[in-house]
KEMIFI-233610 format. One record per residue (C-alpha): residue number from 1; residue in three letters; x, y, z. Coordinates in steps of 0.25 Angstrom, whole numbers. Layout:
// KEMIFI-233610
resi; resn; px; py; pz
NUM; ALA; X; Y; Z $
...
END
This chain:
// KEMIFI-233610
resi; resn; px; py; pz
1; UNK; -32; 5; -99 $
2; UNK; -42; 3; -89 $
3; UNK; -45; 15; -78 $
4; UNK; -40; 11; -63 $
5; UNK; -51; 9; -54 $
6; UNK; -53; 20; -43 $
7; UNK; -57; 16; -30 $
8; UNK; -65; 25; -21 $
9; UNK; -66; 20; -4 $
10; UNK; -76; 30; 1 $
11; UNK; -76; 32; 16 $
12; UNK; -89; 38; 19 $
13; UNK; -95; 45; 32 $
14; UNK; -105; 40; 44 $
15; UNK; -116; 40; 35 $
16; UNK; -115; 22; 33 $
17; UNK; -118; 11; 40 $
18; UNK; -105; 4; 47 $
19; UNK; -111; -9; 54 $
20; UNK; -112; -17; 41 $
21; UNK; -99; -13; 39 $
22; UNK; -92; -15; 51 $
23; UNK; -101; -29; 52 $
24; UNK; -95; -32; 39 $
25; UNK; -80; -28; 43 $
26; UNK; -82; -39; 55 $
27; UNK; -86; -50; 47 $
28; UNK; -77; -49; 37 $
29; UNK; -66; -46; 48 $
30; UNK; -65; -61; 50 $
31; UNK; -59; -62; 37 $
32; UNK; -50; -52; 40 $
33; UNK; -39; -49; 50 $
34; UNK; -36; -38; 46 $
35; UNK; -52; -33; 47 $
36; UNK; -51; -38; 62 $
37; UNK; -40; -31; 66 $
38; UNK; -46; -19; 60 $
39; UNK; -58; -21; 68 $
40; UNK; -52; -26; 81 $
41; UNK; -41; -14; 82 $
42; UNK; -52; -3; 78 $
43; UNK; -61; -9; 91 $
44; UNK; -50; -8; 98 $
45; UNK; -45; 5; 95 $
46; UNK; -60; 11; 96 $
47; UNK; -63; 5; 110 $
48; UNK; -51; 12; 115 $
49; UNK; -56; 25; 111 $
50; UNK; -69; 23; 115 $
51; UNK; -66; 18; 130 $
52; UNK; -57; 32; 131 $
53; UNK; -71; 40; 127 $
54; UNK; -81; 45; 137 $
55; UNK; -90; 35; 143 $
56; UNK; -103; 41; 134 $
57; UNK; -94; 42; 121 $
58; UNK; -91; 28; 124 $
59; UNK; -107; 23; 126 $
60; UNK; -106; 28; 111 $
61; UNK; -95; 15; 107 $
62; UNK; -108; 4; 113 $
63; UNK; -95; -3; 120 $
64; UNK; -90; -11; 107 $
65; UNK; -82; -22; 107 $
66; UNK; -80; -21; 93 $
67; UNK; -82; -12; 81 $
68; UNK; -95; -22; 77 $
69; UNK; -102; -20; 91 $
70; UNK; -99; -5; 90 $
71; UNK; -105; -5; 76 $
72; UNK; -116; -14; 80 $
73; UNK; -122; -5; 93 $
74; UNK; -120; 5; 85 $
75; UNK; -128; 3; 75 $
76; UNK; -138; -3; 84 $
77; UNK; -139; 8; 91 $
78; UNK; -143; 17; 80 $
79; UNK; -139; 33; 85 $
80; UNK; -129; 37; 79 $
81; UNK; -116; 39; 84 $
82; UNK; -104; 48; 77 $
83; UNK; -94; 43; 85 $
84; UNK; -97; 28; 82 $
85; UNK; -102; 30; 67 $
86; UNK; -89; 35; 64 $
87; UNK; -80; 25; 71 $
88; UNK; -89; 15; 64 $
89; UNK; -88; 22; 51 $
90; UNK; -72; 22; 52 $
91; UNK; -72; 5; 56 $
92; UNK; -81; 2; 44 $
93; UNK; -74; 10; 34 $
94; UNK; -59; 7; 38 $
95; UNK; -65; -8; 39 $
96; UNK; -73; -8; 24 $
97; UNK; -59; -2; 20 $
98; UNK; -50; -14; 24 $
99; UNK; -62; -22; 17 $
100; UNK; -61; -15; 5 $
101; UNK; -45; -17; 5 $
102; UNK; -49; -32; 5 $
103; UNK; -58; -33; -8 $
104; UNK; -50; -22; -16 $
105; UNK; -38; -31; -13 $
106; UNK; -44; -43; -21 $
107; UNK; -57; -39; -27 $
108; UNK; -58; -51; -36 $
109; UNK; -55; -62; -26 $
110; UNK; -69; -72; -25 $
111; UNK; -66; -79; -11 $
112; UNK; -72; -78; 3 $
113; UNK; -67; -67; 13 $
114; UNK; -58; -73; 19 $
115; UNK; -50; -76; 6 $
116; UNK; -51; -61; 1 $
117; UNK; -48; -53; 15 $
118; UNK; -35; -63; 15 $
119; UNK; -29; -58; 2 $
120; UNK; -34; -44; 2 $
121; UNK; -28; -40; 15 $
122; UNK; -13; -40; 8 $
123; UNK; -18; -34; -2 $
124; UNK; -23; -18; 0 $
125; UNK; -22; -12; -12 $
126; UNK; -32; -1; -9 $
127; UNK; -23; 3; 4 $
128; UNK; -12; 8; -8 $
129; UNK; -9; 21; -12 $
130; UNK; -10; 16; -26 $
131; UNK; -22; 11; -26 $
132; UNK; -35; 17; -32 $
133; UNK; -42; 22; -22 $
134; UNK; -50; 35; -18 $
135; UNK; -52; 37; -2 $
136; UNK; -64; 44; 1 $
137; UNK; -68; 50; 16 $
138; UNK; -80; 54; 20 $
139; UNK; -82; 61; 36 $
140; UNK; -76; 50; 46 $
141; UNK; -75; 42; 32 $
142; UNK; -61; 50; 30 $
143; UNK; -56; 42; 41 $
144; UNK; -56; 29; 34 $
145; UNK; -52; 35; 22 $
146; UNK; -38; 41; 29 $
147; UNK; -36; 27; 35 $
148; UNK; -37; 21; 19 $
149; UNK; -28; 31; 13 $
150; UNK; -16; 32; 23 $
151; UNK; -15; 17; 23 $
152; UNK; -9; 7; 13 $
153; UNK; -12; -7; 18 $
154; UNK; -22; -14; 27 $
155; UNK; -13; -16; 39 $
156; UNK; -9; -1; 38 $
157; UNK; -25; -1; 37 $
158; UNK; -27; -8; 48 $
159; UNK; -19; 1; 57 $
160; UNK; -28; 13; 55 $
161; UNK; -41; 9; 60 $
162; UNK; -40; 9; 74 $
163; UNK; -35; 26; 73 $
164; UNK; -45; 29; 62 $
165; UNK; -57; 24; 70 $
166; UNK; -52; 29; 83 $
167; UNK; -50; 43; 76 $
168; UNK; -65; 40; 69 $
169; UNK; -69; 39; 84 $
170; UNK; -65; 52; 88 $
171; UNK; -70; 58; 76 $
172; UNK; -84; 52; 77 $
173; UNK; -84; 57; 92 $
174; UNK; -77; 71; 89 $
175; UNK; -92; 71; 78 $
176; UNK; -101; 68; 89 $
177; UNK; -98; 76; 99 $
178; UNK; -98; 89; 88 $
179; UNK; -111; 83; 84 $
180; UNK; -118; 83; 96 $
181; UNK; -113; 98; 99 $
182; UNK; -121; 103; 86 $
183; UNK; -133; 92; 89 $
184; UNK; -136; 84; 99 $
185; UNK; -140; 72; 91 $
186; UNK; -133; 58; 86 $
187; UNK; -139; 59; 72 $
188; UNK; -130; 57; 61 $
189; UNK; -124; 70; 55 $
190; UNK; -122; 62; 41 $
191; UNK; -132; 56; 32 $
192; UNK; -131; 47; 19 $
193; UNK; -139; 52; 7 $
194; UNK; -138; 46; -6 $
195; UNK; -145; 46; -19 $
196; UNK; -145; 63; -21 $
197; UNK; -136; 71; -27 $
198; UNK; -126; 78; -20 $
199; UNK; -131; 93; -25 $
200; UNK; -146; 89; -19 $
201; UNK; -139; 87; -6 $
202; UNK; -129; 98; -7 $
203; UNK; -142; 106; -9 $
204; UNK; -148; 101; 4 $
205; UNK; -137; 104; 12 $
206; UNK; -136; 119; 6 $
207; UNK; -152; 120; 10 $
208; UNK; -149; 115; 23 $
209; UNK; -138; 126; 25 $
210; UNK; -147; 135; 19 $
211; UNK; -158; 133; 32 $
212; UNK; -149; 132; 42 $
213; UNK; -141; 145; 41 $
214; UNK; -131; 147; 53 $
215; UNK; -133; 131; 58 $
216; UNK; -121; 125; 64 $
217; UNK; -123; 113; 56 $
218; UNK; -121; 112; 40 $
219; UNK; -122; 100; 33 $
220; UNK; -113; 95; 20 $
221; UNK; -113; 84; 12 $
222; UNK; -102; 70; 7 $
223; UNK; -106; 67; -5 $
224; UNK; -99; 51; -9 $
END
């Protein structure tokens, strides 16, 4: 008897690029209604929150008309944001999981876009309770991650989104302002390192400790 294949859906943190992501989300939205209402009713709901911010808070958002403008000037603008990085983060990874409800759905069908997002959409199988899947959350990635495991199908899915970015908002602005109490900088406080082994790095980190005695800061380590 052949072993049941385990699926793991990781949700990762800030430390990723989101505009390929969410420029890939648009484009494969016209296949999908159920991709464009997820994207329309995100904008929506984040354009609200933002118009209720201050007016330098709101400077931050580049006055999008749609997640793919807000993506765009931000990457474009290239300082770093934790308030819109996270927001982003939240969009791409709640939009890859829709897509990957899609595939998993009919993994073997060979025909053009259209065809598969058609029949996928009534099939979610992931979205079950049954199903083998591991969810995995990392940082602001455990947002996404709760939205995939209390939901069992994609219109049920589709309802979350607008709350679980709107919440990621007021995380990613809750992080900044912390942020700029302890330093007065827009530098990323997370970095991607891959290729060494977790007890070279865990090693680091004790060194660093180790120098800074009585620092406020302390760093620690995701490893995925």
């Amino acid at each position: 008897m052949m072993a049941r294949q385990t699926d793991l859906l990781l949700f990762g943190d800030q430390t990723g690029e989101t505009y390929p992501v969410i420029l890939k989300l648009f484009r494969h939205s016209k296949h999908s209604q159920y991709l464009q209402d997820f994207l329309r009713k995100t904008t929506d709901a984040l354009q609200y929150q933002v118009s209720k911010l201050q007016p330098s808070e709101q400077e931050r958002f580049f006055s999008f008309d749609s997640i793919l403008g807000l993506s765009e000037a931000y990457s474009q603008n290239g300082v770093n944001d934790a308030a819109v990085s996270t927001v982003l983060l939240c969009v791409t990874q709640l939009g890859s999981l829709m897509m990957y409800v899609f595939a998993y759905a009919q993994p073997n069908i060979n025909a053009n876009l259209l065809v598969v997002f058609s029949h996928a959409e009534k099939y979610p199988h992931i979205l079950q309770s049954s199903s083998d899947i591991i969810l995995l959350g990392l940082c602001t990635g455990l947002l996404p991650a709760a939205a995939a495991a209390t939901t069992t199908s994609l219109s049920g899915l589709l309802k979350l989104p607008p709350d679980i970015v709107c919440v990621s908002l007021r995380v990613g602005l809750l992080a900044s302002r912390r942020s700029t109490r302890l330093e007065r900088s827009m530098e990323s406080w997370a970095i991607m390192v891959s290729g060494v082994p977790a007890s070279e790095l865990q090693k680091v980190i004790q060194e660093f400790h180790a120098k800074n005695v009585g620092v406020t800061i302390s760093c620690s380590m995701a490893s995925s």
